[in-house]
C-alpha positions as CSV (number, residue, x, y, z in Angstrom):
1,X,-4.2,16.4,23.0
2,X,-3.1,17.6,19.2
3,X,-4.9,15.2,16.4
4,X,-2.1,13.0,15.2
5,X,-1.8,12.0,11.3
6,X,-1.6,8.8,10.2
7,X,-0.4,7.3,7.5
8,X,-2.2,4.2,5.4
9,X,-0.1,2.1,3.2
10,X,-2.3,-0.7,1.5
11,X,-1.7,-3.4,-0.4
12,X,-1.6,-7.2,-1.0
13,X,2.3,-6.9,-0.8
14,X,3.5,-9.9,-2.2
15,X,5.7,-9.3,-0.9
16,X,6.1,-6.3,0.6
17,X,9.3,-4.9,-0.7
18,X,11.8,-1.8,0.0
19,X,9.7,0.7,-2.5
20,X,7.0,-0.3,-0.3
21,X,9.3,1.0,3.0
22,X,10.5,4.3,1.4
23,X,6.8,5.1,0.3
24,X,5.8,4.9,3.3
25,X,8.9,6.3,5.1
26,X,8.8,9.6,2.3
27,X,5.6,10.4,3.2
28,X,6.4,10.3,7.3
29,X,9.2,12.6,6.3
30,X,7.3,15.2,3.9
31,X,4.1,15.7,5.4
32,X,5.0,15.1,9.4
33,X,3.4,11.8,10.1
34,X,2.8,10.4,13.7
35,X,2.6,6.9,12.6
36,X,2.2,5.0,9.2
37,X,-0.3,1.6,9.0
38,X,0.7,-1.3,6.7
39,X,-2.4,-2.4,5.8
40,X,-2.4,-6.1,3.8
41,X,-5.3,-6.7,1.7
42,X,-8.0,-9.2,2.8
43,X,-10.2,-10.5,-0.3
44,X,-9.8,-7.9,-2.8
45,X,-13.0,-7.8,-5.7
46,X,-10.4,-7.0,-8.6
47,X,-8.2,-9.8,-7.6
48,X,-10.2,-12.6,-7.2
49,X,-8.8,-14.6,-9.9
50,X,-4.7,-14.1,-9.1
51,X,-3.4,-16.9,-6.7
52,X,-2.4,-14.8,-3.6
53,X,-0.7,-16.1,-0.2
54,X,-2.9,-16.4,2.6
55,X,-3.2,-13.0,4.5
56,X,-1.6,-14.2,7.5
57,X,1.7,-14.9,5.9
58,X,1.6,-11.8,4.1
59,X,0.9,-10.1,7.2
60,X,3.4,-11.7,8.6
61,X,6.2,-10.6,6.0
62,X,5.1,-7.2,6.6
63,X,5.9,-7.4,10.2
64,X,9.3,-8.2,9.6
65,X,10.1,-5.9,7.2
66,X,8.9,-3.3,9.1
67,X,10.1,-4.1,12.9
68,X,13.5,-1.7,12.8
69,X,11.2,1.4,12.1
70,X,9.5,2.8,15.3
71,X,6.8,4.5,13.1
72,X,5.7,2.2,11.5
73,X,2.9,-0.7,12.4
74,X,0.7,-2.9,10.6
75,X,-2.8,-4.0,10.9
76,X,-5.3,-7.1,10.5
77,X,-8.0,-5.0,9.7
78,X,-8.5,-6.5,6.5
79,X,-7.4,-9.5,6.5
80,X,-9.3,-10.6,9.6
81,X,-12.7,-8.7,7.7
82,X,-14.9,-11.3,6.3
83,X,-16.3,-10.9,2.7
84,X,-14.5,-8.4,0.1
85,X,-12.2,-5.7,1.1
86,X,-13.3,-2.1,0.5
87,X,-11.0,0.8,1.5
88,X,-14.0,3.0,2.5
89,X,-14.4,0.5,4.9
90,X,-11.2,-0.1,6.3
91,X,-11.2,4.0,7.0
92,X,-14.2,3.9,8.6
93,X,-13.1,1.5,11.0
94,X,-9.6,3.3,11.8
95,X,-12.0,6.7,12.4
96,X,-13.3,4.4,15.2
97,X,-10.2,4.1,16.7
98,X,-8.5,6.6,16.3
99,X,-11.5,9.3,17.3
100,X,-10.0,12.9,16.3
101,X,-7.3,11.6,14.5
102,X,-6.6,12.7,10.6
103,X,-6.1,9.9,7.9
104,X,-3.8,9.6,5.2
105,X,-4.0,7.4,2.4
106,X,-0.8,7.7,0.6
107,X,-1.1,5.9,-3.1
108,X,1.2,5.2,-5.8
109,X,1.0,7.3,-9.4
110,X,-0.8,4.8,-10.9
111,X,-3.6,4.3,-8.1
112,X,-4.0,7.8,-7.9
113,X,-5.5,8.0,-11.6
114,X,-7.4,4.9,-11.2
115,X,-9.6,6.4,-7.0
116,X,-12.7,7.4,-8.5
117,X,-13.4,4.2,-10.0
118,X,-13.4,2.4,-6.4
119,X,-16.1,1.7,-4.7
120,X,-17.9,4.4,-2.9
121,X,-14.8,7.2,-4.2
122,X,-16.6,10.4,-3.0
123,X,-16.6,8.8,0.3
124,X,-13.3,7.8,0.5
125,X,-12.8,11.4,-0.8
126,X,-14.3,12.8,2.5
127,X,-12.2,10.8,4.8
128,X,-8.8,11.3,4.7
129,X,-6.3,13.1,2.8
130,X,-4.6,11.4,-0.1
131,X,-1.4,11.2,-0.3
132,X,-0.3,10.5,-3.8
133,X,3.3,9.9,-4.9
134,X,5.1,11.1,-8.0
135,X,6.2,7.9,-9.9
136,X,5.5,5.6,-12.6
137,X,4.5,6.5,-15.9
138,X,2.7,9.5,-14.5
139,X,4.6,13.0,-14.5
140,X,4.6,15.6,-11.8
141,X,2.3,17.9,-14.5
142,X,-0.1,15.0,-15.2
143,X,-0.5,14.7,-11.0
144,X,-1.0,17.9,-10.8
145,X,-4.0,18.1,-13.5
146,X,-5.5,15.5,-11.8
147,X,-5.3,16.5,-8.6
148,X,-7.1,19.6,-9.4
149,X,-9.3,17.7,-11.2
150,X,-9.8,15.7,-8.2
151,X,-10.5,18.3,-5.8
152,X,-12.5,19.9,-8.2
153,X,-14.9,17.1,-8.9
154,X,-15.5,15.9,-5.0
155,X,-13.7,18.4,-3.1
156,X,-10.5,16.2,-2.3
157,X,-8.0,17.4,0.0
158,X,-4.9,15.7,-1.9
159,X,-0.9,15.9,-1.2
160,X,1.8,15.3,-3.5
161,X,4.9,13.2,-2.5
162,X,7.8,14.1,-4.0
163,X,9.4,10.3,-4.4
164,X,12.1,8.6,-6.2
165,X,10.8,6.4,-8.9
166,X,12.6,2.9,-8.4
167,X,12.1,0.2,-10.8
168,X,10.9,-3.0,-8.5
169,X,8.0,-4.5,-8.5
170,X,6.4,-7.5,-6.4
171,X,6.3,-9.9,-9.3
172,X,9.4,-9.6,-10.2
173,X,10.8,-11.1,-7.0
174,X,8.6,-13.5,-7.0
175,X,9.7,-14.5,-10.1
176,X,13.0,-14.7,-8.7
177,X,12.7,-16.5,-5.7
178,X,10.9,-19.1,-7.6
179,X,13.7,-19.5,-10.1
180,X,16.5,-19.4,-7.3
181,X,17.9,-15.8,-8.3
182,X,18.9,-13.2,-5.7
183,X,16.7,-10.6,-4.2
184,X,19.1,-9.0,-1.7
185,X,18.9,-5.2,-1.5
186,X,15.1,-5.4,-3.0
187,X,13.4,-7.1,0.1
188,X,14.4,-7.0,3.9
189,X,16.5,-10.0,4.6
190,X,14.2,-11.4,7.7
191,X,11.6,-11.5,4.6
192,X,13.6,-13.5,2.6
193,X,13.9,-15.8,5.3
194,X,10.9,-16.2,6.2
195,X,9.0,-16.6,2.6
196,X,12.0,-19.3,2.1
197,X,11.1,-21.0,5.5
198,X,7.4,-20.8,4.6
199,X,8.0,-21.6,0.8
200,X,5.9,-18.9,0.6
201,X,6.4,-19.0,-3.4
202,X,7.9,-22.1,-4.0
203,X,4.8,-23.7,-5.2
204,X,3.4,-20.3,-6.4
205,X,2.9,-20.3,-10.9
206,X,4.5,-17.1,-12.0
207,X,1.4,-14.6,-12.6
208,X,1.6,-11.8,-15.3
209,X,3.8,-8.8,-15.3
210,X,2.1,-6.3,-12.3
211,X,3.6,-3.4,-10.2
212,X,3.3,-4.2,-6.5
213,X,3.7,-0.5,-6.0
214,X,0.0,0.2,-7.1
215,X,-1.0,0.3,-3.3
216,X,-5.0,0.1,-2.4
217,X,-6.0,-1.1,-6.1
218,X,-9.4,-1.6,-5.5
C-alpha cells in the first residue's frame, strides 16, 4: 500500500475557530493530504501560567467543529499524555502508528519563525515535513528566507501554503462570548453551543491580546 500523508494541526484551540478549519483544509487541498489530525494541547511548558479549559472540553469543541469534514479527525494524544507536552513527542508516537506513513506539521507564519527554539527542533526537523502557511505579519519573501535558512541549517524538508490571511483570533472570541457579543460566521455553530452549555468561558478572566492561529507554540 502507497504511504499516505498526514496532516498535524496543533494547538490549545480555545477555541478552535474557522482559521483553524481552512488551515487545515488549505493544506489537504495544496499538498494532497490523506487525512489531517487536530491535535489539542495537553500541558504546554510556555503556557503554564494562562488559565486554559480543561483538555477534554477543548477536545471536545474540536470534535464538533470538525465532524462535517470526512478528512479530518482529532486526537487525545496530548491531552491524555501526562507531564508537559512536547511536539517531538507527539510525532514520535503518531510514527508508531502510522508505520510508513509521512507527517506533516502544517504551522502558522508566526510559528514557523519561532521552530528552532522548541525543544529538541533538529529532531522535529527529521520527522516530518513542515508545512508552513503564508500569513501574519510574515511576507511570502521573509518565508521564503527562512525556509532556506531552515533547510540549510538542519536539512528541513519545508512546504509553503499559499493561505488567506484572516483577521480572527482565539481571544478575541473569547472575549466575546464573555461579554455576550456575537461570534457567528467566526466559530462553528455546534461550538457555540456547546462552550455556552458548558460555560466554557463564562467564568473565564479575559487573558491578554494572542493569536490562536500560532498552532504548536511550544
Amino acid at each position: 500500500m502507497d504511504a499516505r500523508k498526514i496532516g498535524i494541526v496543533g494547538g490549545t484551540f480555545n477555541p478552535i475557530h474557522n482559521v483553524h478549519l481552512l488551515l487545515g483544509e488549505a493544506a489537504r487541498e495544496q499538498f494532497g493530504l490523506d487525512r489531517v489530525i487536530y491535535m489539542p494541547s495537553g500541558c504546554s511548558y510556555l503556557k503554564k501560567d494562562q488559565d486554559i479549559p480543561s483538555g477534554e472540553l477543548r477536545y471536545q469543541m474540536v470534535k464538533l467543529a470538525i465532524d462535517s469534514n470526512p478528512y479530518f479527525t482529532c486526537s487525545r494524544l496530548e491531552i491524555d499524555r501526562e507531564g508537559n507536552t512536547y511536539t517531538i513527542d507527539t510525532l514520535n508516537e503518531l510514527k508508531k502508528m502510522y508505520p510508513g506513513d509521512e507527517l506533516y506539521l502544517i504551522l502558522g507564519g508566526d510559528t514557523f519563525k519561532q521552530i528552532e527554539n522548541w525543544y529538541k527542533a533538529e529532531e522535529i526537523f527529521k520527522s516530518c515535513t513542515l508545512i508552513a502557511a503564508v500569513r501574519d505579519e510574515m511576507s511570502t519573501e521573509d518565508m521564503e528566507n527562512q525556509k532556506k535558512y531552515l533547510e540549510d541549517k538542519f536539512g528541513a524538508d519545508i512546504e509553503i501554503l499559499k493561505f488567506r490571511n484572516i483577521d480572527l483570533s482565539s481571544s478575541d472570541i473569547r472575549e466575546r462570548l464573555q461579554t455576550g457579543r456575537s461570534v457567528r460566521y467566526m466559530i462553528p455553530d455546534a461550538v457555540v453551543e456547546f462552550a455556552i452549555l458548558k460555560n466554557v468561558y463564562s467564568s473565564v478572566p479575559s487573558p491578554q491580546k494572542e493569536d490562536d492561529v500560532k498552532v504548536y507554540v511550544k
